[in-house]
C-alpha positions as CSV (number, residue, x, y, z in Angstrom):
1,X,-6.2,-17.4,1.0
2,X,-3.8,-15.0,0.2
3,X,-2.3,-14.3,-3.8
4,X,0.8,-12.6,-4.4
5,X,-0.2,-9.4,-6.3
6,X,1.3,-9.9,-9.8
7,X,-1.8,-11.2,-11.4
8,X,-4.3,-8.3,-10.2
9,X,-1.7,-5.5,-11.1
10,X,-0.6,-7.2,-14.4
11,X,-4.3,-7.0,-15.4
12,X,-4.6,-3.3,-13.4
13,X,-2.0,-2.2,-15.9
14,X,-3.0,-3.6,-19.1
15,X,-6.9,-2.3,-18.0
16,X,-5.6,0.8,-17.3
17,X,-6.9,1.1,-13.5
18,X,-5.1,1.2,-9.9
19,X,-5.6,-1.1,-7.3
20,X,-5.1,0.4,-3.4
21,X,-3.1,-0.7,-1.3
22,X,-4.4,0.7,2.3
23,X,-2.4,-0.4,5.1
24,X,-3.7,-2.0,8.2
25,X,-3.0,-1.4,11.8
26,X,-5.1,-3.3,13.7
27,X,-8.4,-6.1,13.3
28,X,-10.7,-3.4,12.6
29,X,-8.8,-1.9,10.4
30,X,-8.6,-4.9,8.4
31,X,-11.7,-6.3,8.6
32,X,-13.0,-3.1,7.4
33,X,-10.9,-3.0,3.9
34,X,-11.6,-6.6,3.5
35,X,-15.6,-5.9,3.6
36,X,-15.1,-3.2,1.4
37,X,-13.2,-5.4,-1.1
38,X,-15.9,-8.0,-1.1
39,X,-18.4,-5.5,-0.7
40,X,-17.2,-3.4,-4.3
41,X,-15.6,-7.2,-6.0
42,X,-12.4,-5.1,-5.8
43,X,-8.8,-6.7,-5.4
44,X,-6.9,-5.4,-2.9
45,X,-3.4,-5.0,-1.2
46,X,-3.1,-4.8,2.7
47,X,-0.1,-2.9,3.1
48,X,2.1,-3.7,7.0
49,X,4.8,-1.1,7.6
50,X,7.4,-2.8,10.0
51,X,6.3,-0.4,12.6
52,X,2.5,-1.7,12.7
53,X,4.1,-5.2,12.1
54,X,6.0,-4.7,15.7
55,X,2.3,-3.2,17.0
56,X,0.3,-6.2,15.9
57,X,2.6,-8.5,17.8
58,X,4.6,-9.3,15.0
59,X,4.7,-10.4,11.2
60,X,2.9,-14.2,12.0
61,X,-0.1,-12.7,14.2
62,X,-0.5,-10.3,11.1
63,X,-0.5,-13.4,8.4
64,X,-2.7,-15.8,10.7
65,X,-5.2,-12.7,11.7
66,X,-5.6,-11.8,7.8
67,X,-6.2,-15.4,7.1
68,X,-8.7,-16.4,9.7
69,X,-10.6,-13.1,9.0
70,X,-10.8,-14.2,5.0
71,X,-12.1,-17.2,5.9
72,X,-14.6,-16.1,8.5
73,X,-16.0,-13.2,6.2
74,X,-16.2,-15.6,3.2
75,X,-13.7,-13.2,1.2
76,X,-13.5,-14.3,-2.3
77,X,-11.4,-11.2,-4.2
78,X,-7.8,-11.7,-4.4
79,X,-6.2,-10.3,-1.5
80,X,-2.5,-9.7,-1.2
81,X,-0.9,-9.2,2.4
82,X,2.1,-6.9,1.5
83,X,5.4,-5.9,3.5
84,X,5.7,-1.8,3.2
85,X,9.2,-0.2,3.2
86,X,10.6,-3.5,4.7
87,X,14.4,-3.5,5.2
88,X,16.1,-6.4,4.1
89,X,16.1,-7.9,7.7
90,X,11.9,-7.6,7.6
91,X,11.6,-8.8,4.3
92,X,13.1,-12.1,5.3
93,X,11.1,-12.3,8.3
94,X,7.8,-11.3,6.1
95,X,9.0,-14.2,3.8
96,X,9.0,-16.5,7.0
97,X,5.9,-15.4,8.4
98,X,3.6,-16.2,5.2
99,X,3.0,-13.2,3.4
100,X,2.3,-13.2,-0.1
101,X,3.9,-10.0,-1.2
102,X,7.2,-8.0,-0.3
103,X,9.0,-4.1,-0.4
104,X,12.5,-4.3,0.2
105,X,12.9,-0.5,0.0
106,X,16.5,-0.1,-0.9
107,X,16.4,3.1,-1.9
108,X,18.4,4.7,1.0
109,X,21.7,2.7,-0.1
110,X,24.0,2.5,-2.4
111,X,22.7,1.4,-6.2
112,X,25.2,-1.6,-5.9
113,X,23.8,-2.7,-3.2
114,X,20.2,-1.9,-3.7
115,X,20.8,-4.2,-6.9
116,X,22.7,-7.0,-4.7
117,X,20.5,-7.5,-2.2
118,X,17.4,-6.8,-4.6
119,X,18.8,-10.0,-7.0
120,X,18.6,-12.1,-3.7
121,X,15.5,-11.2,-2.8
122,X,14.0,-12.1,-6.4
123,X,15.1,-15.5,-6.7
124,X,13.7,-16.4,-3.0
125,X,10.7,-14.3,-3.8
126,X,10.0,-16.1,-8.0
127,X,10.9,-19.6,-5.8
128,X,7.6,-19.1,-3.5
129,X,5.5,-17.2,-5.6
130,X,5.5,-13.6,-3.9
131,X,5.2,-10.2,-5.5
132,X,8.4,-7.7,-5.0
133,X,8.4,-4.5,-5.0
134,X,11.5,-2.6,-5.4
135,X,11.8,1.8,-4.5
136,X,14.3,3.8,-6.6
137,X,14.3,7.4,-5.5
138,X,13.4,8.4,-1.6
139,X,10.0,9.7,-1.6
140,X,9.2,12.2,0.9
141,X,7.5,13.1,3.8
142,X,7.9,10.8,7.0
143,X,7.8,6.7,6.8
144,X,8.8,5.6,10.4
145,X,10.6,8.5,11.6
146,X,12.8,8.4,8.1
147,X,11.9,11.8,6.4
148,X,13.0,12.2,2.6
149,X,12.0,15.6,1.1
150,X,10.2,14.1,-2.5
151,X,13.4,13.3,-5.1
152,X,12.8,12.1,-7.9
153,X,13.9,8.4,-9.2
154,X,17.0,8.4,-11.6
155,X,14.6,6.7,-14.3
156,X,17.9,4.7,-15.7
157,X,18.3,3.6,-12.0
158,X,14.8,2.5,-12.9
159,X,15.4,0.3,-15.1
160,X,18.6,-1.2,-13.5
161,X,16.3,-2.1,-10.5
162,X,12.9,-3.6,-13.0
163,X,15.9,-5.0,-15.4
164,X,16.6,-7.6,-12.1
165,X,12.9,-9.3,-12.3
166,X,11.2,-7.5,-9.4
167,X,7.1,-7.5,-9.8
168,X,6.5,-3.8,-9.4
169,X,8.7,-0.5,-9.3
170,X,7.8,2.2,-6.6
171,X,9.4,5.4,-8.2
172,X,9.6,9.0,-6.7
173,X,7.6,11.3,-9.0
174,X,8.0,14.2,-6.4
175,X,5.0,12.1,-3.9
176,X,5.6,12.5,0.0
177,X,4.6,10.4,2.8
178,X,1.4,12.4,5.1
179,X,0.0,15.9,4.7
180,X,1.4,17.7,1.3
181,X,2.6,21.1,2.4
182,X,0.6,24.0,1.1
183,X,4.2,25.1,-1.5
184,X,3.9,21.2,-3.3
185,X,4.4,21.7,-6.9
186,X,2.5,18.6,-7.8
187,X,3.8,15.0,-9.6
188,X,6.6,15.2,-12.2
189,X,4.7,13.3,-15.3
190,X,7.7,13.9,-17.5
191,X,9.6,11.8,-15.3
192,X,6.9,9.4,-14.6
193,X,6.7,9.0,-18.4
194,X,10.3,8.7,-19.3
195,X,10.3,5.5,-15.7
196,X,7.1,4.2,-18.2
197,X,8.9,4.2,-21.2
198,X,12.0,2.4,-19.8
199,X,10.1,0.0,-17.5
200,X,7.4,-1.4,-20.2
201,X,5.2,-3.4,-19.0
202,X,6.1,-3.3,-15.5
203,X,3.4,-1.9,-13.0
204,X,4.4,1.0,-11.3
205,X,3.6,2.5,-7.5
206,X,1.9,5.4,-6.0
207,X,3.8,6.2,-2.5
208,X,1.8,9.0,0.0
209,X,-1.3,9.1,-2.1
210,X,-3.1,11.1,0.4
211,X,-3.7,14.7,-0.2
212,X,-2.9,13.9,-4.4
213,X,-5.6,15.6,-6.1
214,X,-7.6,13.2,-8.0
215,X,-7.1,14.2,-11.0
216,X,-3.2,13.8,-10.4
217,X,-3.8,10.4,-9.2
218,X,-5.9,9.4,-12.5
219,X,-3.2,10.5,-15.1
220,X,-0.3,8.9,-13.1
221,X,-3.2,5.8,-13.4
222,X,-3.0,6.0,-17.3
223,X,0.5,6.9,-16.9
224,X,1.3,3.3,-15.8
225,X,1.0,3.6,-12.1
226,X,-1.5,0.2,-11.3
227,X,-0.8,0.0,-7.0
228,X,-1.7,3.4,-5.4
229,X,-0.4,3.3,-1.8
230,X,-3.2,4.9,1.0
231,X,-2.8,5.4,4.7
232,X,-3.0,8.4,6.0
233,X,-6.2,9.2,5.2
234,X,-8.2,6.1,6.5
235,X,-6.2,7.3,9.9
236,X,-7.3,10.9,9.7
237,X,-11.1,10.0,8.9
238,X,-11.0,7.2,11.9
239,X,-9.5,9.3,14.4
240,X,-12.1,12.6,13.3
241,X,-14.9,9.9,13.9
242,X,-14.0,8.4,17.0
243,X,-13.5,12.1,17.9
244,X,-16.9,12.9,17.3
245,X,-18.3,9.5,18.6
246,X,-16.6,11.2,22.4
247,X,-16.9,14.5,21.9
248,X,-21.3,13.9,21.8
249,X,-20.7,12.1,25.0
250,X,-22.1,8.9,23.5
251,X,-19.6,6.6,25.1
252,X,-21.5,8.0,28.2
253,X,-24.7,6.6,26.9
254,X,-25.5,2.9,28.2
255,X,-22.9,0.9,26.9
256,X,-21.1,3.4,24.7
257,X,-17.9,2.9,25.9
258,X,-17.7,-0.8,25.1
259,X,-14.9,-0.8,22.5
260,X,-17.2,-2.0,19.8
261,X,-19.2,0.7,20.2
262,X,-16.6,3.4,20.6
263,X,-14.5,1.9,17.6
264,X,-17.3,1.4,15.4
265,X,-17.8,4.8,13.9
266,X,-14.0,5.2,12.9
267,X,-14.3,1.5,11.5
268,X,-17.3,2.9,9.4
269,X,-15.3,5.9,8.3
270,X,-12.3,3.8,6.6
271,X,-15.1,1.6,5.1
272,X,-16.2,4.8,3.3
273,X,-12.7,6.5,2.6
274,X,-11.6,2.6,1.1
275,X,-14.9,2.5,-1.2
276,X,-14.3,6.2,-2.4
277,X,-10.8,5.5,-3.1
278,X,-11.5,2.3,-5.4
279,X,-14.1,4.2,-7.1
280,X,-11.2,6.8,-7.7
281,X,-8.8,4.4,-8.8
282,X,-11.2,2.0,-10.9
283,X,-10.9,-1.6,-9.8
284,X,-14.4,-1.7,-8.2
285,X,-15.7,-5.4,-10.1
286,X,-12.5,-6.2,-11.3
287,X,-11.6,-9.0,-8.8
């Protein structure tokens, strides 16, 4: 079954540890974080952009292939199916369609109504039992053909936005969506720590974790941040492995072209980026 992700970042944060969220875009992209989570006793957050959501044939064949595959894989760890960057229009329809954790990324309007529609969302959200996650500050790169160049979060807009009840609080620290460019100066950690000292307890996020050096990635981790945010790079390693898979010719061999076969290694590839990025992050055996 699915959880709503309060309770595993709640303890992520007070342990001091990150849990990932990678984001799925297909069944064997899911069933491949799902074995790893069992496989490592790790929590884990499956993260849907709207744009995969639309791909998958929509939000319910999303919830209903997620819940089938726990039950056919005998997955025990707490596993949260997550809206990313929804609009408020997606969030409802996420809300409909079973998830068990929400983004309503307001961040590209107004404050007031960031706050308006953010209120709404937390009282339909605290009446079913979902996680909400709230995003003060763009972050950069590209999300879904919207590019934002890596602000950083006013962190007394912070506050205003964790002051309404939501679960967690994405933040820009200077992160981008994709590839970093070679000229990034890096995470601000003085803002980071002034968003921690005004938010308290509340878990914070980790948007476009890949290409963050590690070490980066582990101080924003004691800094507060519990829910580290990973995409790109399970993409990158699939598509170099299926790559290779072709490029030795062994979809020419017997029945190497049979989608199983051809998928496999690129299925195998995200297994391995998933399990190096919970080592990374700390919540292997925490579930």
């Amino acid at each position: 079954m699915l959880v709503s992700a309060k309770e595993m970042l709640t303890k992520a944060k007070a342990g001091h540890y990150g849990v990932g969220q990678f984001n799925i875009n297909n069944l064997e992209w899911t069933k491949a974080i799902l074995q790893t989570a069992q496989e490592n006793n790790s929590p884990v957050i499956l993260g849907v952009s709207e744009g995969a959501g639309k791909y998958m044939c929509g939000f319910k064949t999303v919830t209903e292939m997620t819940k089938a595959m726990i039950d056919e894989l005998g997955i025990t760890v707490p596993v949260a199916l997550h809206l990313d960057h929804g609009t408020y229009e997606g969030a409802k329809k996420c809300i409909e369609a079973g998830f068990s954790s929400i983004m309503f990324d307001g961040s590209s309007l107004p404050i007031e109504e960031n706050i308006a529609k953010t209120k709404e969302l937390v009282a339909t959200c605290n009446k079913l039992g979902l996680s909400l996650e709230a995003e003060v500050g763009a972050i950069g790169g590209e999300e879904d053909g919207v590019v934002g160049a890596g602000e950083f979060a006013d962190p007394d807009e912070c506050k205003k936005i964790a002051d309404l009840g939501v679960t967690m609080l994405a933040a820009g620290i200077g992160n981008i969506h994709g590839k970093y460019p070679a000229n990034w100066p890096g995470l601000n950690f003085d803002v980071l720590d002034q968003i921690q000292q005004r938010t308290g307890e509340m878990p914070l996020v980790l948007h476009g974790g890949t290409g963050i050096p590690d070490d980066m990635v582990k101080r924003a981790i004691s800094l507060g941040v519990s829910k580290i945010n990973v995409n790109t790079e399970c993409q990158l390693v699939f598509a170099a492995a299926t790559r290779k898979y072709i490029e030795e010719g062994k979809d020419e061999v017997g029945k190497g072209f049979d989608p199983r076969k051809l998928l496999a290694p690129g299925t195998q590839a995200i297994k391995d980026k998933v399990k190096e990025k919970m080592e990374m992050f700390g919540s292997i055996d925490k579930a």
